[in-house]
N, C-alpha and C positions, 0 to 999 in steps of 0.2 A: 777555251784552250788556245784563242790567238789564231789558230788555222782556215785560211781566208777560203775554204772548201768550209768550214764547221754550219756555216747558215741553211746549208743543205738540208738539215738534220736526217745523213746517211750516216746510221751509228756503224760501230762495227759490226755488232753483229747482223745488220740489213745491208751489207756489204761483204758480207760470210751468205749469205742467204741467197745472194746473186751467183756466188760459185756453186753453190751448193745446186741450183738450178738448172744451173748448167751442167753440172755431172748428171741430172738426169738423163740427158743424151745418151749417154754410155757412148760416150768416142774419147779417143785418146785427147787429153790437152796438155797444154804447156802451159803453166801459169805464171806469168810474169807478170812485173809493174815498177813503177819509178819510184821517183821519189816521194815529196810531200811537203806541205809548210814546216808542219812541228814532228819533232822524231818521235814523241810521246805516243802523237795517236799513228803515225806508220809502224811501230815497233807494237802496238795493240792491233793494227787493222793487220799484218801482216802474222802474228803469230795466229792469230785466230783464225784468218785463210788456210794458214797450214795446217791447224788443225782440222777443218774443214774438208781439205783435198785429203788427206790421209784418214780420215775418219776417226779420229782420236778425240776421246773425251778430255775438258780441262776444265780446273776449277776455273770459277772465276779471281778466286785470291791469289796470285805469285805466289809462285815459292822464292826466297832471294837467288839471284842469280849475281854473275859479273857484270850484269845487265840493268839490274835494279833499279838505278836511278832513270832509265829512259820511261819508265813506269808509276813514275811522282806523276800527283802527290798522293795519289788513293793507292796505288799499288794491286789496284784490279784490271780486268783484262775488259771488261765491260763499265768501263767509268762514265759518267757523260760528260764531253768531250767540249759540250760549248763554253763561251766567255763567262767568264763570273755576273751572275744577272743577267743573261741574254736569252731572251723565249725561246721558243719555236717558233718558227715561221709559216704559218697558215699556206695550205697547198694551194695553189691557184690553179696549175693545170689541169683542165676537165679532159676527159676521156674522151671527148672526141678529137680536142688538140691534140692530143699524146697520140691516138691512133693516125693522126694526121702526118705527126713525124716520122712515127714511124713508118706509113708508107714511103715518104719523101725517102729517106734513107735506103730503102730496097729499091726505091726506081733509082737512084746515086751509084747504089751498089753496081745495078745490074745494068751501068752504062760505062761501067768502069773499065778500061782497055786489059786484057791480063800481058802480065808478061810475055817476053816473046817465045821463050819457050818451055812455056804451063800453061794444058789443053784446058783449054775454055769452052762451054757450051751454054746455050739457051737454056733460062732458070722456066721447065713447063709452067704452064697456069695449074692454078689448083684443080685438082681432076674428082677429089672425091666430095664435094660438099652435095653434090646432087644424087643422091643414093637413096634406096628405098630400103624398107629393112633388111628385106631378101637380100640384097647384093649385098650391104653391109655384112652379115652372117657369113658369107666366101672371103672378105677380106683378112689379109695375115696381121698380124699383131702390129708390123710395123706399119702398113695401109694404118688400121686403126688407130694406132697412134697420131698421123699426118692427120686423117682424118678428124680427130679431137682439136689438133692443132688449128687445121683452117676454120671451122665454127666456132672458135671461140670468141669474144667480145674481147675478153677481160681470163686473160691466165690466173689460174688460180695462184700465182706466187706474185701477182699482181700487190702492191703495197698499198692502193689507195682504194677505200670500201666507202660504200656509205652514202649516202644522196647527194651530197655535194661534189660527188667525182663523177656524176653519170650523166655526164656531156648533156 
């Protein structure tokens, strides 16, 4: 499709699938975003966001709109999006570099000065990963939840499976 993000291969709808993730949370969000190389595939990665945050069923086929043409040449919502003749791109990141950056980014995060006036406080250490069953059993729903969160390796909305991702 021309779009110098396409080598990614983050389709739309695994770009639907990172909001939709994050509405697990259950907190209020705001969802914004900019622009993009080609208007084809933001007018696809955008409607299908929205329907995503709204929870709204869509086909994959358009219906014509005023729009239509941002929607060539397939006119679906889930087209693939790469160059004409251009693979995929074999994933090279192993899972332990991923988890790598990811810490890097929470220690970035969590040196990060806050404004001067929005109350800041120290991000605790994880407190529940050391638990026996018993205590687990008195924890509330949302403990449990954190709880799942800090043992995990690999989130289940994680994209990359399979022997070749496991650091």
């Amino acid at each position: 499709a021309g779009d110098r993000l396409g080598p990614w291969n983050l389709s739309v709808k695994a770009h639907g699938d990172c909001v939709d993730f994050m509405k697990t949370f259950n907190v209020p969000m705001l969802v914004v975003g900019g622009g993009g190389y080609v208007i084809r595939n933001v007018s696809r990665c955008w409607a299908w966001e929205t329907a995503v945050v709204t929870g709204t069923e869509v086909p994959n086929d358009l219906p014509w709109t005023d729009y239509w043409d941002y929607f060539a040449p397939s006119y679906q919502l889930h087209a693939d999006l790469r160059s004409k003749g251009a693979p995929y791109i074999k994933q090279r990141n192993t899972a332990q570099y991923l988890d790598g950056v990811r810490k890097q980014i929470f220690e970035n995060l969590r040196r990060l000065q806050g404004a001067p006036s929005v109350q800041m406080q120290e991000i605790p250490p994880p407190i529940f990963t050391e638990l026996d069953s018993e205590d687990e059993d008195m924890l509330t729903d949302d403990q449990k939840r954190v709880l799942e969160l800090e043992r995990s390796v690999e989130h289940s909305a994680e994209f990359m499976s399979g022997p070749e991702f496991s650091g």
